[in-house]
Backbone as numpy.savetxt, mean C-alpha at the origin, in Angstrom:
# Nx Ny Nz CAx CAy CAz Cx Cy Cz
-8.48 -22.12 6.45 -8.83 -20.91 5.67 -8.66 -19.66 6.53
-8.33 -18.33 5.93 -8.39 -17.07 6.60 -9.85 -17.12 6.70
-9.59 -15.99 7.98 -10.41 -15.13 8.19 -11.44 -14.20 7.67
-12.08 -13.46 7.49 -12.81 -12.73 7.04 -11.78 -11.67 7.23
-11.93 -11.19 8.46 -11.17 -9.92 9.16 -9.44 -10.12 8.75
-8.97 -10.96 8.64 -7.03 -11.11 8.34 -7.66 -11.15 6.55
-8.67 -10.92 5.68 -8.39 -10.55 4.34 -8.68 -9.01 4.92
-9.80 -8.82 5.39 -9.95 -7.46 5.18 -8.03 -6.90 5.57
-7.13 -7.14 6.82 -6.57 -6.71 7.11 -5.31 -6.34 6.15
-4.95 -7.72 5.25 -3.93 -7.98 4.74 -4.78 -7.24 3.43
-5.95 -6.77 2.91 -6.33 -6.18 1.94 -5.71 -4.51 2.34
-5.91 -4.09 3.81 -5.64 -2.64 3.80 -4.26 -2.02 4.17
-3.19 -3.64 4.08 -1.70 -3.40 4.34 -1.45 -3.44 3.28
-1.97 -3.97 1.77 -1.60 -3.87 0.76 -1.55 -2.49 0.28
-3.20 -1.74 0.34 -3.37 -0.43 0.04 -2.79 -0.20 0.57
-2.61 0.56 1.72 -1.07 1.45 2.45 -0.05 1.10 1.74
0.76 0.30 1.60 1.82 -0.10 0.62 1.68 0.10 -0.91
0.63 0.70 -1.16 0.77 0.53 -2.71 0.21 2.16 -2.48
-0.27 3.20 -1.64 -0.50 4.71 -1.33 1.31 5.13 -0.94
2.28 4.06 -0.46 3.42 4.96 -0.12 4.08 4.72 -1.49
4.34 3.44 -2.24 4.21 3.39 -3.28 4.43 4.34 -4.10
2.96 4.55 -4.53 3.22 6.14 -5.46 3.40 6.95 -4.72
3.29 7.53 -3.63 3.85 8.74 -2.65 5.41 8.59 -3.11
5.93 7.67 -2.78 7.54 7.96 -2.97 8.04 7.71 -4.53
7.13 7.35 -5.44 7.27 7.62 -6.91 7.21 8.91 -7.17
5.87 9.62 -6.81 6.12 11.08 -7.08 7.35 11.98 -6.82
7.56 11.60 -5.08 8.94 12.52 -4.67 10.00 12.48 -5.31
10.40 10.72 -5.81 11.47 10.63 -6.75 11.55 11.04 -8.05
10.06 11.72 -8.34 9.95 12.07 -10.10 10.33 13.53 -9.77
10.05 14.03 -8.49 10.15 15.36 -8.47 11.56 15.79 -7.94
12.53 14.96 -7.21 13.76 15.14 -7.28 14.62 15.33 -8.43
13.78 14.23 -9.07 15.19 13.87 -10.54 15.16 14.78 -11.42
């Protein structure tokens, strides 16, 4: 079984990835 700490971790690489996510959805809504 994981960790306690490798969910928390792999929980806050998800968020970052899902904050650039829409970060680079916006830029591309605002290019097009």
């Amino acid at each position: 079984m994981t960790s306690f700490a490798d969910l928390v971790i792999s929980l806050n690489l998800v968020l970052a990835g899902l904050r650039l996510g829409l970060k680079n959805r916006q830029v591309g809504e605002k290019w097009v």
